[in-house]
PDBQT receptor file of N, H, CA, C and O in Angstrom, charges set to zero:
ATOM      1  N   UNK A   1      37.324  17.374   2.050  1.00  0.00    +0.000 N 
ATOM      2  CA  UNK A   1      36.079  17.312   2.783  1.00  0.00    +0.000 C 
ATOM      3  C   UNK A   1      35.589  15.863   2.827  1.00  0.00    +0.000 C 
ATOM      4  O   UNK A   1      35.821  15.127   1.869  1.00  0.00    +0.000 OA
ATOM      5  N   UNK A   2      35.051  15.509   3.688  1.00  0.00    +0.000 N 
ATOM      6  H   UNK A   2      34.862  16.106   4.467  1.00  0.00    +0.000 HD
ATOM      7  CA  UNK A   2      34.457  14.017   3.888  1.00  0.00    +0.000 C 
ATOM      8  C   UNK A   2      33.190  14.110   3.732  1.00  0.00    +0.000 C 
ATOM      9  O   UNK A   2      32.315  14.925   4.024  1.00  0.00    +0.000 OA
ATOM     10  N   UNK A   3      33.261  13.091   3.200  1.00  0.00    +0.000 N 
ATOM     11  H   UNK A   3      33.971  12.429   2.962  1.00  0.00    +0.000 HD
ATOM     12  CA  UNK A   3      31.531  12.089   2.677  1.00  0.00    +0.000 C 
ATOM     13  C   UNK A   3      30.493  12.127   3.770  1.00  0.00    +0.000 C 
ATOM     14  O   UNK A   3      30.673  11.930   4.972  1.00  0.00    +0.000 OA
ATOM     15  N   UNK A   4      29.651  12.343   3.295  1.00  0.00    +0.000 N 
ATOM     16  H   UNK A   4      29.505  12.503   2.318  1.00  0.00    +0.000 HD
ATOM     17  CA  UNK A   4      28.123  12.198   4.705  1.00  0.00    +0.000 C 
ATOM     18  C   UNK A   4      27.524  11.166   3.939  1.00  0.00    +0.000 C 
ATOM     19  O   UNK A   4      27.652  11.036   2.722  1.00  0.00    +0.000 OA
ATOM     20  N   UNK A   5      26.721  10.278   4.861  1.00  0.00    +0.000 N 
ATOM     21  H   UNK A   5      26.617  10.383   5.850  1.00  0.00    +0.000 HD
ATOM     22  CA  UNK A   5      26.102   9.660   4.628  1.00  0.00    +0.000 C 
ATOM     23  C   UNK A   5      24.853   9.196   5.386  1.00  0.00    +0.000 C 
ATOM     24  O   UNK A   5      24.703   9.158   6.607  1.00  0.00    +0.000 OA
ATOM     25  N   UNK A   6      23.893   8.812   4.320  1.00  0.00    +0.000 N 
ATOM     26  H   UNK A   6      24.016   8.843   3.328  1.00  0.00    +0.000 HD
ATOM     27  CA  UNK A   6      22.039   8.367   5.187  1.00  0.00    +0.000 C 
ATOM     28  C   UNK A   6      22.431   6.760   5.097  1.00  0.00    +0.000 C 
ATOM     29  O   UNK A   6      22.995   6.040   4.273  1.00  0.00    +0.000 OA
ATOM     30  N   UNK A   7      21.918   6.622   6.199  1.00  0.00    +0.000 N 
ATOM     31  H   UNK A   7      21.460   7.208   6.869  1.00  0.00    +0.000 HD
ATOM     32  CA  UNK A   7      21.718   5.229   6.719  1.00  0.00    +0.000 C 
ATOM     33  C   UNK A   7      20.261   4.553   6.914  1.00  0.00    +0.000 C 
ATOM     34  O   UNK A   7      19.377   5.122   7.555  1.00  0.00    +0.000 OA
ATOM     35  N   UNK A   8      20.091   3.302   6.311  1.00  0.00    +0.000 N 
ATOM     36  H   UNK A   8      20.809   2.840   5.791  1.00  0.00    +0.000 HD
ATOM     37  CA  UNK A   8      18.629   2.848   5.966  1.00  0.00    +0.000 C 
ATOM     38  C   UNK A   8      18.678   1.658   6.795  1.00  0.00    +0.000 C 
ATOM     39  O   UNK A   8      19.724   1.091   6.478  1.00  0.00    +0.000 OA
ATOM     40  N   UNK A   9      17.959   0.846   7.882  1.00  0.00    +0.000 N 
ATOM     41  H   UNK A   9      17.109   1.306   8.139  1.00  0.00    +0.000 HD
ATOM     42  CA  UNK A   9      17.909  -0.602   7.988  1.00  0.00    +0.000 C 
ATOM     43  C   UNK A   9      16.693  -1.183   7.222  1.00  0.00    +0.000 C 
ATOM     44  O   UNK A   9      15.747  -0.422   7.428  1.00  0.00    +0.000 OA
ATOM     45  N   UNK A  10      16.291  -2.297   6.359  1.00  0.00    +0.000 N 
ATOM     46  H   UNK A  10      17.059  -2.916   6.192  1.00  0.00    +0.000 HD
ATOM     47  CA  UNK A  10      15.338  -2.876   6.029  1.00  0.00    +0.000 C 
ATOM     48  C   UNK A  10      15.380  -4.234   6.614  1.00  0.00    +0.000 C 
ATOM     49  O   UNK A  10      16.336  -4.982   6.412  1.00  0.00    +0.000 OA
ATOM     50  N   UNK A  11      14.372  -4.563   7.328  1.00  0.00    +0.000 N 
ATOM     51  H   UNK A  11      13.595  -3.955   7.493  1.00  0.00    +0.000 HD
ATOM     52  CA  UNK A  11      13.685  -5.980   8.105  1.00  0.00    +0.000 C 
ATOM     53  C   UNK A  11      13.079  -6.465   6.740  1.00  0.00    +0.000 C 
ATOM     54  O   UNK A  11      12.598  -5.768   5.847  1.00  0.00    +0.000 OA
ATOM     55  N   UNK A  12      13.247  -8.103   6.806  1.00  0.00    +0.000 N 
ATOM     56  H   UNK A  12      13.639  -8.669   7.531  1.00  0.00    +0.000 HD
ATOM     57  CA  UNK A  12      12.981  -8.805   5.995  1.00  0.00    +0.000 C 
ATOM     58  C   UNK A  12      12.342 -10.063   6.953  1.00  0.00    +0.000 C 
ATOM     59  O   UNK A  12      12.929 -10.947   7.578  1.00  0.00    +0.000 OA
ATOM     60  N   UNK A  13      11.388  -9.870   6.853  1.00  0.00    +0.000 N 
ATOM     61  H   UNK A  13      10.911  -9.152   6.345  1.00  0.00    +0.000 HD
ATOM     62  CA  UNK A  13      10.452 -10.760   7.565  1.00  0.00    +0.000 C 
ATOM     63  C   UNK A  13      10.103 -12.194   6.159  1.00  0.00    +0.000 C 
ATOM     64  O   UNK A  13      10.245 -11.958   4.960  1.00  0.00    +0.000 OA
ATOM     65  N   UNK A  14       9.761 -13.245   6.581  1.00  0.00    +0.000 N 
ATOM     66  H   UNK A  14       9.646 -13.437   7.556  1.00  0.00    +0.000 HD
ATOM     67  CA  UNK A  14       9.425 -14.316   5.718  1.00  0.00    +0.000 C 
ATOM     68  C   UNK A  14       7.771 -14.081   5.981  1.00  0.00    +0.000 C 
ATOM     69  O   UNK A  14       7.237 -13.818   7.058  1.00  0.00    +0.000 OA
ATOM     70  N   UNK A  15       7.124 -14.256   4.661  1.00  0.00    +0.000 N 
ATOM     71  H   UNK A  15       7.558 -14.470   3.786  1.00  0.00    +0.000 HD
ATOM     72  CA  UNK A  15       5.553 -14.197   4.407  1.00  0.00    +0.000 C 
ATOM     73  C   UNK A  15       5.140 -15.440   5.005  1.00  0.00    +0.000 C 
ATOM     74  O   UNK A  15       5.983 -16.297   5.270  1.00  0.00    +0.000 OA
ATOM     75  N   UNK A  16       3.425 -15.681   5.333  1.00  0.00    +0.000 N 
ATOM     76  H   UNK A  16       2.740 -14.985   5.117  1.00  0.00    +0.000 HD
ATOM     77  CA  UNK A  16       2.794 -16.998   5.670  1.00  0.00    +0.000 C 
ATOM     78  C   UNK A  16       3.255 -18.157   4.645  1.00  0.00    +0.000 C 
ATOM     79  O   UNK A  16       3.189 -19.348   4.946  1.00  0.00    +0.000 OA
ATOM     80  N   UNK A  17       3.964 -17.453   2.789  1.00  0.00    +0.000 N 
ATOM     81  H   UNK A  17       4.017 -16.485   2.543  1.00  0.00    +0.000 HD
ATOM     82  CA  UNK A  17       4.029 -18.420   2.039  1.00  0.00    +0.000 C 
ATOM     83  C   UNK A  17       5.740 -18.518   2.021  1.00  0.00    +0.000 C 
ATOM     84  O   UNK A  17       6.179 -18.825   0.913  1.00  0.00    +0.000 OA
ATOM     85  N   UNK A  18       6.408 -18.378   2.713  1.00  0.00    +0.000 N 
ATOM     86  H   UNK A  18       6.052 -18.128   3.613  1.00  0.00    +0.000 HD
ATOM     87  CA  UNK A  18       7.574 -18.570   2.268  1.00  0.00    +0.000 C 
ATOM     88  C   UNK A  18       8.104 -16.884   2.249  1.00  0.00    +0.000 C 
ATOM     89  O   UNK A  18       7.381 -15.891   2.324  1.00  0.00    +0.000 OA
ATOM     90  N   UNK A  19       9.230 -16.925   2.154  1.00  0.00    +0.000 N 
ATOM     91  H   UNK A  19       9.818 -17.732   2.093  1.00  0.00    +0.000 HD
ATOM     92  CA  UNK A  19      10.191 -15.940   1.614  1.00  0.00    +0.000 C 
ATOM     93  C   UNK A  19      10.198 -15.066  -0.296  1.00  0.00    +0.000 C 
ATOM     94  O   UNK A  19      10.208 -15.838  -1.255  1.00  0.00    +0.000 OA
ATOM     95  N   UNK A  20      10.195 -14.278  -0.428  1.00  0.00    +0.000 N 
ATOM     96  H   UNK A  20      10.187 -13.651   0.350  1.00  0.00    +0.000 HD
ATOM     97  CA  UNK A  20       9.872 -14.135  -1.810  1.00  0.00    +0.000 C 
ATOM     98  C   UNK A  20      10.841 -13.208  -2.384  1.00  0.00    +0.000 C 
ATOM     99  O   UNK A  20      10.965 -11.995  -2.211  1.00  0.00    +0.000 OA
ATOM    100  N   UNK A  21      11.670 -14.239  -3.286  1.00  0.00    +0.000 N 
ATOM    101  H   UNK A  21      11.569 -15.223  -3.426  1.00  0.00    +0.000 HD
ATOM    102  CA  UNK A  21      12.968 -13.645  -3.436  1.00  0.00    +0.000 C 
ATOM    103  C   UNK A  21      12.919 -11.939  -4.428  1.00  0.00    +0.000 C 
ATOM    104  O   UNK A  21      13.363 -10.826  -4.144  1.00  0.00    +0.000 OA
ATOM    105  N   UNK A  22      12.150 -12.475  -5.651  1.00  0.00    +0.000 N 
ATOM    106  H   UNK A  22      11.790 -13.379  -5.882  1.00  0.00    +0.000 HD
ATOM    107  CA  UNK A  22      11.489 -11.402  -6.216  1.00  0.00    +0.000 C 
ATOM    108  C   UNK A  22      11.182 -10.588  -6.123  1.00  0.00    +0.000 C 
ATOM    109  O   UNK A  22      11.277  -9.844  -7.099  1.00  0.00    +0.000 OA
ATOM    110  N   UNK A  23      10.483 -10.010  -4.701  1.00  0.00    +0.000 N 
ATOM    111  H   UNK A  23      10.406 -10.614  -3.908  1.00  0.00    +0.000 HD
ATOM    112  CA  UNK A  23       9.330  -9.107  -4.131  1.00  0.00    +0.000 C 
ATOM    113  C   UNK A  23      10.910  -8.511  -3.553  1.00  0.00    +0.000 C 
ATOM    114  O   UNK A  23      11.361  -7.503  -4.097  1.00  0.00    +0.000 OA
ATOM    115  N   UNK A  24      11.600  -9.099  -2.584  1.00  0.00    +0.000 N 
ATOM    116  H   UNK A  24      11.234  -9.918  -2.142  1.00  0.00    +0.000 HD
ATOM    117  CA  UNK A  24      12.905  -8.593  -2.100  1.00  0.00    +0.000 C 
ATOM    118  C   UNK A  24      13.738  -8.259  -3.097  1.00  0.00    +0.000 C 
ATOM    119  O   UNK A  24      14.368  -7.204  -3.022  1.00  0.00    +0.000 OA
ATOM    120  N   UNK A  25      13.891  -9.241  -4.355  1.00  0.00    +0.000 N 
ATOM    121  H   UNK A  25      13.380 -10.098  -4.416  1.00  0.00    +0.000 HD
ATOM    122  CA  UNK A  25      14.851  -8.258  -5.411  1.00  0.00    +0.000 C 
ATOM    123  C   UNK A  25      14.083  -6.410  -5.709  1.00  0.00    +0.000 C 
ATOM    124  O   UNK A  25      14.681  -5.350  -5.520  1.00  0.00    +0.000 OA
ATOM    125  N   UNK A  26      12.702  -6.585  -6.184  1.00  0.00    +0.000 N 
ATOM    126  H   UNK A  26      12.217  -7.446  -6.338  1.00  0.00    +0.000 HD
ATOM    127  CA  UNK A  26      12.122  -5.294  -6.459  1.00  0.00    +0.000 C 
ATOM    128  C   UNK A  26      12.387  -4.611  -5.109  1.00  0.00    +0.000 C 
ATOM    129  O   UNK A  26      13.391  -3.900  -5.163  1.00  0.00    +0.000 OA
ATOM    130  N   UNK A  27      12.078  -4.615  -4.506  1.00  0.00    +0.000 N 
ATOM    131  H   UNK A  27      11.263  -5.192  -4.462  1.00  0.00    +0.000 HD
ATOM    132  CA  UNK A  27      12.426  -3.913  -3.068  1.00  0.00    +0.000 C 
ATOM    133  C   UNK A  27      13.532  -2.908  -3.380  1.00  0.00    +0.000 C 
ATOM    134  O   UNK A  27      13.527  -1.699  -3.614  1.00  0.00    +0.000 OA
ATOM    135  N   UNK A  28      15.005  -4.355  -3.253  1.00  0.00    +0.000 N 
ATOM    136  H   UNK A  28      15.009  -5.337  -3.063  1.00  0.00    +0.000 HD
ATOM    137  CA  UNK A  28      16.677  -3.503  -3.763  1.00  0.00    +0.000 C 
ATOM    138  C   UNK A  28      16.807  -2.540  -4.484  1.00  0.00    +0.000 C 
ATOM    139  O   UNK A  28      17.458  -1.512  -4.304  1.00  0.00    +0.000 OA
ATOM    140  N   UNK A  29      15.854  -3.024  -5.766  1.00  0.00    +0.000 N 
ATOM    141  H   UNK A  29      15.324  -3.860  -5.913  1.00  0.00    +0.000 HD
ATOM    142  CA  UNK A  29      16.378  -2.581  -7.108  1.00  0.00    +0.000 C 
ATOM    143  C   UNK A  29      15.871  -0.761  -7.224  1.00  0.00    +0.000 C 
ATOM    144  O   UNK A  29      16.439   0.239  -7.663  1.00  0.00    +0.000 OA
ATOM    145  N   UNK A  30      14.466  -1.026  -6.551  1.00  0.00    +0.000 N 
ATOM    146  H   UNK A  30      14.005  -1.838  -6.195  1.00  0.00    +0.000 HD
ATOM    147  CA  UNK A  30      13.940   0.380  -6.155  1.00  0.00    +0.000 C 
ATOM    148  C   UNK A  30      14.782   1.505  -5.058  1.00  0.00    +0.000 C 
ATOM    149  O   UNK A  30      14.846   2.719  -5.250  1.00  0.00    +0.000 OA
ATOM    150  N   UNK A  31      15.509   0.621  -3.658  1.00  0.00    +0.000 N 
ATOM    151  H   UNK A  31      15.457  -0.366  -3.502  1.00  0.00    +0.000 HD
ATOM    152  CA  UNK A  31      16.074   1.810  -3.357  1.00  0.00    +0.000 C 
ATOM    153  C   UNK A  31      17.247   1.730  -4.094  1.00  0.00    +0.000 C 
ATOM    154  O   UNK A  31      17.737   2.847  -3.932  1.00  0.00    +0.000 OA
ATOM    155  N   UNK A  32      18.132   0.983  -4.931  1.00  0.00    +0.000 N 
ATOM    156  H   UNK A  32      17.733   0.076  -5.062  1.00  0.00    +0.000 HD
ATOM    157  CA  UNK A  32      19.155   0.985  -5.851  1.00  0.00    +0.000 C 
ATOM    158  C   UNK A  32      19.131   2.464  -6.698  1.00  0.00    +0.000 C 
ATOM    159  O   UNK A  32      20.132   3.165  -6.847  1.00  0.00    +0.000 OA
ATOM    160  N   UNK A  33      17.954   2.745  -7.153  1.00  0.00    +0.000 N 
ATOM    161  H   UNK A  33      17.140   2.176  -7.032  1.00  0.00    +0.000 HD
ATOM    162  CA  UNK A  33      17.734   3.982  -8.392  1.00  0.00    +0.000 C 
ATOM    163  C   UNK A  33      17.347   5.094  -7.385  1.00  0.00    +0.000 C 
ATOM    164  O   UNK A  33      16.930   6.138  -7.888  1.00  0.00    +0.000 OA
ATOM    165  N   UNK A  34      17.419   5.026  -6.129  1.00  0.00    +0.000 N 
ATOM    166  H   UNK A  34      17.758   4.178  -5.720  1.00  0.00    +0.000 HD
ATOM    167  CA  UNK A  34      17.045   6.200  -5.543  1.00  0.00    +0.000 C 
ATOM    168  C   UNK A  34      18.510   6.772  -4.675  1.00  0.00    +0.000 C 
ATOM    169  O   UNK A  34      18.745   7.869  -4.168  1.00  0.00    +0.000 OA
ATOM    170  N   UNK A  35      19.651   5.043  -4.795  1.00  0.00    +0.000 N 
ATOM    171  H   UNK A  35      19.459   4.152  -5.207  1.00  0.00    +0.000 HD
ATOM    172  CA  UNK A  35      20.952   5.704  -4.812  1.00  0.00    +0.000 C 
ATOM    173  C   UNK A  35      21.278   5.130  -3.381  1.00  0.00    +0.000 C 
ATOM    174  O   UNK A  35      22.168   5.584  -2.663  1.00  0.00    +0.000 OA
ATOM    175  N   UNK A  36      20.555   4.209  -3.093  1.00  0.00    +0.000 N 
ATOM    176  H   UNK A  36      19.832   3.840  -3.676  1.00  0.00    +0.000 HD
ATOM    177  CA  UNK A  36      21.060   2.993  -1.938  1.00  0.00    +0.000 C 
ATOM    178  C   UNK A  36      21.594   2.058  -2.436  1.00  0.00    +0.000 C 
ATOM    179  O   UNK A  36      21.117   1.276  -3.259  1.00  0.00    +0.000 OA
ATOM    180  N   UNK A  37      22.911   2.070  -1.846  1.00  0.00    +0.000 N 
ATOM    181  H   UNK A  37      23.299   2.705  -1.178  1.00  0.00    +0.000 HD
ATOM    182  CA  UNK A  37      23.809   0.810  -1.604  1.00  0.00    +0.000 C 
ATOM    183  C   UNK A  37      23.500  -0.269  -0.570  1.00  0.00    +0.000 C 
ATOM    184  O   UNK A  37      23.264   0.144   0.565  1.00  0.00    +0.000 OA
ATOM    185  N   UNK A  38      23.462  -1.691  -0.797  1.00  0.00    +0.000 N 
ATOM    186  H   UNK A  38      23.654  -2.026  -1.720  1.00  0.00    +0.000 HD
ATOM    187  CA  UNK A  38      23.167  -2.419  -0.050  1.00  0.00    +0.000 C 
ATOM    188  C   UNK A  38      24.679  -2.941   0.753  1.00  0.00    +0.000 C 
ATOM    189  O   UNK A  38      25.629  -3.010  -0.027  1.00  0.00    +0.000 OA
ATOM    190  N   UNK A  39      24.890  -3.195   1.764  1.00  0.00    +0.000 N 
ATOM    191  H   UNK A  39      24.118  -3.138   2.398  1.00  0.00    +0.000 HD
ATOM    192  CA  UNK A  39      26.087  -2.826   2.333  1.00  0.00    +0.000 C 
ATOM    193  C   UNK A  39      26.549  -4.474   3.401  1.00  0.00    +0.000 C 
ATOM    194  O   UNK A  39      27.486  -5.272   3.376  1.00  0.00    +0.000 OA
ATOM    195  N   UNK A  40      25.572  -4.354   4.041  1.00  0.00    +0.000 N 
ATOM    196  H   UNK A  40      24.811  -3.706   4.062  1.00  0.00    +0.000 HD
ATOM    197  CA  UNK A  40      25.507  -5.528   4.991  1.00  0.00    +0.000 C 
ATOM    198  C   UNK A  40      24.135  -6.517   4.580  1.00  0.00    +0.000 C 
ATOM    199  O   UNK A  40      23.184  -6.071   3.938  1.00  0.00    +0.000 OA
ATOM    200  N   UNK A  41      24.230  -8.010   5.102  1.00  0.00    +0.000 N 
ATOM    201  H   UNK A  41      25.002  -8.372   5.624  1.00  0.00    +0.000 HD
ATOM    202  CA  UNK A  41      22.936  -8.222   5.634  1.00  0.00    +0.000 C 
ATOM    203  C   UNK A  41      23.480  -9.235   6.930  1.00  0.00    +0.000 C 
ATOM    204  O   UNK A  41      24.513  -9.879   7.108  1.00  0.00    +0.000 OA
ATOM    205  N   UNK A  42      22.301  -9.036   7.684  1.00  0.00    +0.000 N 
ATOM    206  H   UNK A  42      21.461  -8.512   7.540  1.00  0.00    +0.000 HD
ATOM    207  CA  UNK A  42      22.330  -9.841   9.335  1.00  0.00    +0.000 C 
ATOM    208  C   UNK A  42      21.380 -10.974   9.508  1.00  0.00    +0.000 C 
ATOM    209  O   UNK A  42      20.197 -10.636   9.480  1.00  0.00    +0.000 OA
ATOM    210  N   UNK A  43      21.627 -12.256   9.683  1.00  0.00    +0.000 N 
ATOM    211  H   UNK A  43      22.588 -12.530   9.706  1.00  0.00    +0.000 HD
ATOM    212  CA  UNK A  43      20.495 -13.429   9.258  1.00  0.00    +0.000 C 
ATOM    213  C   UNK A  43      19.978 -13.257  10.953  1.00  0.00    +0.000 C 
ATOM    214  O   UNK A  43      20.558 -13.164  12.035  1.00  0.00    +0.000 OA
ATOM    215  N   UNK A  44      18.855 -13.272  10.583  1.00  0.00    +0.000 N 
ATOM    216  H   UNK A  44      18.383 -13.348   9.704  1.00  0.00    +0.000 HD
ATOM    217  CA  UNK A  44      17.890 -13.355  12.772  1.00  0.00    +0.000 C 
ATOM    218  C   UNK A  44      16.707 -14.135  12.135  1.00  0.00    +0.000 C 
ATOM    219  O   UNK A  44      15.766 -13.720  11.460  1.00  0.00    +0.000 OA
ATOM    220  N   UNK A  45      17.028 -15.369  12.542  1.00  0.00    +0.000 N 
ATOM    221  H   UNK A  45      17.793 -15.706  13.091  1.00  0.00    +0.000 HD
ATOM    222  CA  UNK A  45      16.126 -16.289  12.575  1.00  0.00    +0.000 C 
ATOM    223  C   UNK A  45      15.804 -16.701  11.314  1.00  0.00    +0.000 C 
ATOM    224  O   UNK A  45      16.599 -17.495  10.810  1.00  0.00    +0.000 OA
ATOM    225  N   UNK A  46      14.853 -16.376  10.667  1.00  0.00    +0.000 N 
ATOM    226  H   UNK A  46      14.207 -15.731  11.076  1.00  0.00    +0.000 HD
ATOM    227  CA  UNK A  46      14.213 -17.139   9.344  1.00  0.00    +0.000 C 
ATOM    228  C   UNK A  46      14.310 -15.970   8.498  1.00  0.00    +0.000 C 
ATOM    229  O   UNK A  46      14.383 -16.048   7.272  1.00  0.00    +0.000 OA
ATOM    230  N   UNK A  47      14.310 -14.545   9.358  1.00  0.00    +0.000 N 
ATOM    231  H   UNK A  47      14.250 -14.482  10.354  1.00  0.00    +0.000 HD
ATOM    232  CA  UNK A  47      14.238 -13.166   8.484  1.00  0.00    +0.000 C 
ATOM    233  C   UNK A  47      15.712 -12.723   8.159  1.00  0.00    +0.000 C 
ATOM    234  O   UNK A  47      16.747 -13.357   7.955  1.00  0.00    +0.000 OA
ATOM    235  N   UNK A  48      15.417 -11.461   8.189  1.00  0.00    +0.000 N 
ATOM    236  H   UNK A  48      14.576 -10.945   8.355  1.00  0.00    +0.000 HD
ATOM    237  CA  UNK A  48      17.201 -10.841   7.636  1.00  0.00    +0.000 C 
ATOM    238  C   UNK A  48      17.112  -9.139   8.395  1.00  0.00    +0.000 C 
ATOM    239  O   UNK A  48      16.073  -8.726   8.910  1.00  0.00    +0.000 OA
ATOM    240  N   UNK A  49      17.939  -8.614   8.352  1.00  0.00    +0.000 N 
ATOM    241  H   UNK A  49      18.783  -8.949   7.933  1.00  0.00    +0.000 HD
ATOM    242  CA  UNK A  49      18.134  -7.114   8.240  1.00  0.00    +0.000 C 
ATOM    243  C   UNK A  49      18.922  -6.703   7.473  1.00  0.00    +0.000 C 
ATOM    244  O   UNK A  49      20.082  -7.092   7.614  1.00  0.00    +0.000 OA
ATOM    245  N   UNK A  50      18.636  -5.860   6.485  1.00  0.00    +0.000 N 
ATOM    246  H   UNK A  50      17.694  -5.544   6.371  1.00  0.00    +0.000 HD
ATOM    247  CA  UNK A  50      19.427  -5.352   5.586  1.00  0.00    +0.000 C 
ATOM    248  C   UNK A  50      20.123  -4.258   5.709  1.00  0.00    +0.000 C 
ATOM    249  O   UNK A  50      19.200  -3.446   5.763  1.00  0.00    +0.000 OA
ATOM    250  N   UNK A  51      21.164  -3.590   5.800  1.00  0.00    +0.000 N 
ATOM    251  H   UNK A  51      21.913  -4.250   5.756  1.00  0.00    +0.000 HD
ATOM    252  CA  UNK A  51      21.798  -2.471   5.761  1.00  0.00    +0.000 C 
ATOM    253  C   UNK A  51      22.189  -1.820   4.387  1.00  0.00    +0.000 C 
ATOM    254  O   UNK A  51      22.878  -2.418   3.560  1.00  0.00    +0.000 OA
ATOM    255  N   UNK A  52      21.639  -0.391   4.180  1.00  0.00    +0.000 N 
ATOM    256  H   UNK A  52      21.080   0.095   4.851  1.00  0.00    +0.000 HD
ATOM    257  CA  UNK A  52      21.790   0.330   3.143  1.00  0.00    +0.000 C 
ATOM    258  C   UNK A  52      22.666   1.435   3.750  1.00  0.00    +0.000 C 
ATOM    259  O   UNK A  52      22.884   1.698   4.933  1.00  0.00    +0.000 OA
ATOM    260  N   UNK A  53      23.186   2.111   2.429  1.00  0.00    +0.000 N 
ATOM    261  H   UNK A  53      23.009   1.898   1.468  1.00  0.00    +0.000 HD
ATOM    262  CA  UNK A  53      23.450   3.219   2.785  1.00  0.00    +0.000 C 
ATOM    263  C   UNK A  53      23.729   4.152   1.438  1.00  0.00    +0.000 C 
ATOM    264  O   UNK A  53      24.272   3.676   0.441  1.00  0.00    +0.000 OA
ATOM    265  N   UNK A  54      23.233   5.740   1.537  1.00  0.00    +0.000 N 
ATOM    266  H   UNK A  54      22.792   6.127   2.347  1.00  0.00    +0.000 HD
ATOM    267  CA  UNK A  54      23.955   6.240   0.153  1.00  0.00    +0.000 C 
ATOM    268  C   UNK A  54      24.493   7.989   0.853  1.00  0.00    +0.000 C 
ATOM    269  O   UNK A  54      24.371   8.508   1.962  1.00  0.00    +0.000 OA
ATOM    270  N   UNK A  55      25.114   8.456  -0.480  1.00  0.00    +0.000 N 
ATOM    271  H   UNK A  55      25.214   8.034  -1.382  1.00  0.00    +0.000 HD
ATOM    272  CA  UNK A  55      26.203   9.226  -0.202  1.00  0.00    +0.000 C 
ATOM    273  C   UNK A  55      25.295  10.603   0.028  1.00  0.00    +0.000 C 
ATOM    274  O   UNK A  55      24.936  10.855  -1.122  1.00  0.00    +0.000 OA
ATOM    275  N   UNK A  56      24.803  11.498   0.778  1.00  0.00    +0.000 N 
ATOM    276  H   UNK A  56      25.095  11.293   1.713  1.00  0.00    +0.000 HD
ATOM    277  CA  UNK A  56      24.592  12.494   0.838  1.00  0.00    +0.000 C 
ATOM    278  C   UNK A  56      24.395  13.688  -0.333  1.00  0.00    +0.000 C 
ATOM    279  O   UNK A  56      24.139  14.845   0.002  1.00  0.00    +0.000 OA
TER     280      UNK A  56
């Protein structure tokens, strides 16, 4: 039988102060324990898009 899987995009916009690596690690680390894999990321401009994904 084959794997299903949920698919997440997260936009990573840069704040008025900069980018905040921290605030984006907690971000990961939270959907990490809920069983998202971080998979891709896509650089657009100053921001990012992140691609998650976990196993059904």
């Amino acid at each position: 039988m084959s794997k299903r899987w949920s698919y997440k995009v997260m936009e990573v916009k840069p704040a008025f102060t900069g980018l905040k690596s921290a605030s984006i690690e907690e971000q990961l680390n939270q959907l990490g324990l809920q069983g998202w894999e971080l998979v891709s990321v896509l650089h657009a401009g100053l921001g990012a898009w992140l691609y998650l994904k976990k196993e059904q």
